[in-house]
C-alpha positions in Angstrom: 20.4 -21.6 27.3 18.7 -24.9 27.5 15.5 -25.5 25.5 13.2 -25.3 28.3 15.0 -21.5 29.1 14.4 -21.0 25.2 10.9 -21.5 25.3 9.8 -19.7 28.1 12.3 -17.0 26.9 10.0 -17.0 23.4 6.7 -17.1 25.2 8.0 -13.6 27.5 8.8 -12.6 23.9 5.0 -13.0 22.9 3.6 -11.8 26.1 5.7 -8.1 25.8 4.4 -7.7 22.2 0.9 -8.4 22.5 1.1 -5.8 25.9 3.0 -3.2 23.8 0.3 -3.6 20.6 -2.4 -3.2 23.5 -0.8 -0.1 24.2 -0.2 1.3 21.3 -3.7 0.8 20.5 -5.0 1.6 23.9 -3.3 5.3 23.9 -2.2 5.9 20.7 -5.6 4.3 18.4 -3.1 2.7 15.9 -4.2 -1.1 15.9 -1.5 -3.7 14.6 -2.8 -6.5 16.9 -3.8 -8.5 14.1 -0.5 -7.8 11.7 1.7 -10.8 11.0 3.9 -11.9 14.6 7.5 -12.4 12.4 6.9 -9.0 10.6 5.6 -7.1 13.8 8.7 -8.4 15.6 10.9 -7.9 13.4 10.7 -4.0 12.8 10.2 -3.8 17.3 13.9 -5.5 17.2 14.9 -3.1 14.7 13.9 -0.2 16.7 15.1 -1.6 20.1 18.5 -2.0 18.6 18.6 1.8 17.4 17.6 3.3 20.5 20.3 0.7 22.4 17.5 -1.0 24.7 17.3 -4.6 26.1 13.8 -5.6 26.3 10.4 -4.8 24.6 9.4 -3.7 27.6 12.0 -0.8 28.0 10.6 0.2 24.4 7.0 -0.1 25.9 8.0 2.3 28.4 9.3 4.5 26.1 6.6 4.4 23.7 3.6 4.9 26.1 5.5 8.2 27.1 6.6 9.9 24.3 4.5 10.3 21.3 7.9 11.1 19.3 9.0 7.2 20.2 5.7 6.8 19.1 6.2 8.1 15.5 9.7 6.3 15.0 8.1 3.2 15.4 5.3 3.8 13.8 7.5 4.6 10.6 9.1 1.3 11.6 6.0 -0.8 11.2 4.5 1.3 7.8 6.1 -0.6 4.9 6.8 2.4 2.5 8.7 0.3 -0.5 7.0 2.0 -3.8 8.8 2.9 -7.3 7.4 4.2 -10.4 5.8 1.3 -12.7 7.0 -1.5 -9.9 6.7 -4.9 -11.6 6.3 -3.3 -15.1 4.3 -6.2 -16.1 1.2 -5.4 -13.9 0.7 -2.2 -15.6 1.6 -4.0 -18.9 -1.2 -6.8 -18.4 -3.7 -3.9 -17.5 -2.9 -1.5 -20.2 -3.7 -5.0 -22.6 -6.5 -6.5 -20.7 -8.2 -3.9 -18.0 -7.9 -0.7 -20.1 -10.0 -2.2 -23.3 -13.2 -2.9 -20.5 -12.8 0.6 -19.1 -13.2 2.6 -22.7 -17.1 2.8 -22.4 -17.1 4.1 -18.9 -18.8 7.4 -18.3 -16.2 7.7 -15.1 -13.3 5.7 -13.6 -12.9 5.6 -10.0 -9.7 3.7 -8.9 -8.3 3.8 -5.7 -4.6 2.8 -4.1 -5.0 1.6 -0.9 -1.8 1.5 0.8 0.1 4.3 -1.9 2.9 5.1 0.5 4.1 8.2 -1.1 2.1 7.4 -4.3 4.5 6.5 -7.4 1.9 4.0 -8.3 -1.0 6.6 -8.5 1.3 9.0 -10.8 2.2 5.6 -12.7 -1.4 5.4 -13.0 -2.3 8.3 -14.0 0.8 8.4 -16.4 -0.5 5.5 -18.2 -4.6 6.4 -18.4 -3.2 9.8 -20.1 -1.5 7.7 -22.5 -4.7 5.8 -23.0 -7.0 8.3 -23.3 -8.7 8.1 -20.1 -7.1 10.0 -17.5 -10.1 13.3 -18.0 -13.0 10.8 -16.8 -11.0 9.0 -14.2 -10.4 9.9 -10.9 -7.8 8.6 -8.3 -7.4 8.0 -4.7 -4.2 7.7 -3.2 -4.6 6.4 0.3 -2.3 5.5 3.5 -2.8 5.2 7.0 0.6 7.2 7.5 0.1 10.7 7.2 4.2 11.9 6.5 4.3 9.8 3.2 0.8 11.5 2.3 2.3 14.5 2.4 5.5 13.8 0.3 2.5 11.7 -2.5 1.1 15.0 -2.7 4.0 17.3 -3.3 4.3 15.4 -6.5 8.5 15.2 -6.4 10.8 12.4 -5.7 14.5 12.2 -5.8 16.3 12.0 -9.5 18.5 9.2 -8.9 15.2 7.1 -9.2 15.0 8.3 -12.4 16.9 5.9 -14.0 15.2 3.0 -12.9 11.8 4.5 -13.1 12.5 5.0 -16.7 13.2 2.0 -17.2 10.6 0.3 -15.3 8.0 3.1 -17.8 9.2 1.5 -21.2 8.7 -1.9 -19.7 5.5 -1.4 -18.9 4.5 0.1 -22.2 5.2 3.7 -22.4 4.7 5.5 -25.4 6.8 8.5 -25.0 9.5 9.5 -23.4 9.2 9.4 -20.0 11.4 12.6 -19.3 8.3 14.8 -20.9 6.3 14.1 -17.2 8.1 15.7 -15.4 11.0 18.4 -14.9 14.1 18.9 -13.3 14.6 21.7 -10.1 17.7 21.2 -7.0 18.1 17.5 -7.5 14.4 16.5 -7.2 11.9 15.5 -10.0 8.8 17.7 -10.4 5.9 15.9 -12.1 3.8 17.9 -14.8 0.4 19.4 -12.5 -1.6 18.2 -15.4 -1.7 14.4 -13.8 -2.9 15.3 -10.5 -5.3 17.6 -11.3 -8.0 14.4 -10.9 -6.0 12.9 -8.0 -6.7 13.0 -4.2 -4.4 11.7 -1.6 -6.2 10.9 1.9 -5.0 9.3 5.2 -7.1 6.0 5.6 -7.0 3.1 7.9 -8.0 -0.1 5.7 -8.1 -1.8 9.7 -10.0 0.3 11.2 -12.1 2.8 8.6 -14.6 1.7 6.7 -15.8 2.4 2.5 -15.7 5.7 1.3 -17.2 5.7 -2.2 -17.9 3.1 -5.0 -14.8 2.3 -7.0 -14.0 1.2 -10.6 -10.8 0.0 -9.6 -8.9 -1.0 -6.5 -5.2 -1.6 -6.5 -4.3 -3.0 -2.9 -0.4 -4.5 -3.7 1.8 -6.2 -1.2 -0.2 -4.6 1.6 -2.4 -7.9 3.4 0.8 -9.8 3.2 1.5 -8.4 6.9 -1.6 -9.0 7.9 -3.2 -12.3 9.9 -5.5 -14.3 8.0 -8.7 -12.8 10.3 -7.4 -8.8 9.0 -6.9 -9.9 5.5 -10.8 -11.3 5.2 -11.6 -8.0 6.7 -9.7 -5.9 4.6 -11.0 -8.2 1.9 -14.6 -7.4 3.1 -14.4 -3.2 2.8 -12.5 -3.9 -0.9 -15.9 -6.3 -1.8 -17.9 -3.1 -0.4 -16.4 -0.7 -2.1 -15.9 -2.7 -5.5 -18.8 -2.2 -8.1 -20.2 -4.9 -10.1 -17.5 -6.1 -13.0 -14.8 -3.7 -11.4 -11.2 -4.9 -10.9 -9.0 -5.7 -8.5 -5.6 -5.8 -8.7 -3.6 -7.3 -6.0 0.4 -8.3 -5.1 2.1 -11.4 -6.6 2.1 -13.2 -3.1 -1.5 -12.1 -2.6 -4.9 -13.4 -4.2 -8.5 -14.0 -3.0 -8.5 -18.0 -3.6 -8.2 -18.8 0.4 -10.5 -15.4 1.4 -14.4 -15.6 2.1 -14.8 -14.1 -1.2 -13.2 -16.3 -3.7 -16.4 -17.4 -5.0 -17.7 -13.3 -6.3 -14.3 -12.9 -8.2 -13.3 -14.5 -11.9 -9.5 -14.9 -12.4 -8.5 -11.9 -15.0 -4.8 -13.1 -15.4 -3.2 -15.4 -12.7 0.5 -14.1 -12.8 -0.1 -10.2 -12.1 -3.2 -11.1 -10.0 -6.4 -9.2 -11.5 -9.8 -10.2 -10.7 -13.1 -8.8 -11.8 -15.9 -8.9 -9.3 -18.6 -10.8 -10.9 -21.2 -10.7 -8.3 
């Protein structure tokens, strides 16, 4: 293939993905036109191999007429990678520097946009218990894909994690032991009922739904990375909306709010593990 064949090749590439994301959205109300091209064509590739197709279009077909299709690829394009206490040193700097500014609060709201199947919001809670906190707080675990909603809210996850998430629990602070959270039934962990007694999980679109209450806290982590830079200042527009004054944010280490429309109404907290407080 010469490189005139290669680029016309790459520019049918582009035309078939922006026709099956017009689609998708078109029949299906899922919009990922504005989700990063590499990461978007990447996971369509993925699926085309499985299924043993050629084209994008043969996927389009497929897609557009089977709502099953529909859901594999869907699960292709929702980035489900979640642990307990992932990157112990985020929950580390907010034990140290967030959880200090939060003790004179009457109630704390946080939400997790983008929980998957929400070991960050029992990590969460985990941690406010051990602070003190977790009575007058309330959390909302959110995700635009429903199937890992339903797994946040059964509250159990495989034990071979276990090991790692314990781990990742004493690095990030812990106090106890981390075996006392939760128990042990047919290979799968059971977490204690007592830590989501103040936790709602909720399917939510952060492209396409709007605010839903004022928060204390939002935790948005390694989410807008697959997003254009157009959906990330939106995104970042519904967090400023639903962020009260002096509440934090606390975002991936490959995200910030330096290059977004609202730099200038956030103060740095810490750098490294990305925390801003909203300051006007």
């Amino acid at each position: 293939m010469d490189e005139l064949d290669g680029d016309l090749q790459h520019d049918l590439e582009r035309i078939e993905i922006k026709l099956l994301l017009e689609g998708i959205y078109r029949q299906y109300g899922y919009d990922l036109r504005n989700y990063t091209y590499s990461s978007i064509r990447r996971r369509i590739w993925h699926r085309i191999r499985i299924e043993k197709l050629n084209t994008i279009s043969g996927l389009q077909e497929k897609v557009l007429h089977d709502p099953k299709m529909m859901e594999k690829l869907f699960a292709d394009f929702s980035i489900n990678v979640t642990e307990m206490f992932r990157d112990p040193r985020f929950f580390l700097t907010f034990r140290k520097k967030i959880i200090p500014l939060l003790r004179n609060e009457p109630i704390i709201r946080i939400w997790h946009a983008g929980c998957s199947t929400g070991q960050e919001v029992f990590s969460m809670a985990i941690l406010l218990h051990e602070e003190g906190l977790l009575h007058k707080s309330r959390l909302y675990g959110t995700d635009m894909n429903e199937s890992v909603l339903k797994k946040a809210k059964r509250g159990s996850f495989p034990i071979e994690k276990m090991q790692l998430y314990t781990k990742n629990y004493m690095q990030a602070g812990g106090t106890t032991a981390f075996s006392e959270y939760y128990t042990v039934k047919n290979g799968m962990v059971q977490f204690e009922p007592f830590l989501m007694d103040n936790m709602v999980f909720a399917q939510h679109n952060l492209v396409k739904d709007g605010s839903f209450n004022e928060f204390q806290i939002i935790i948005c982590r390694n989410v807008m990375i697959y997003f254009n830079e157009p959906l990330q200042n939106h995104v970042h527009g519904l967090i400023y909306e639903s962020l009260c004054t002096n509440g934090f944010l606390g975002l991936g280490n490959k995200e910030g709010v330096v290059f977004t429309t609202h730099a200038s109404c956030y103060e740095e907290m810490d750098g490294t593990e990305k925390f801003y407080r909203k300051i006007k």
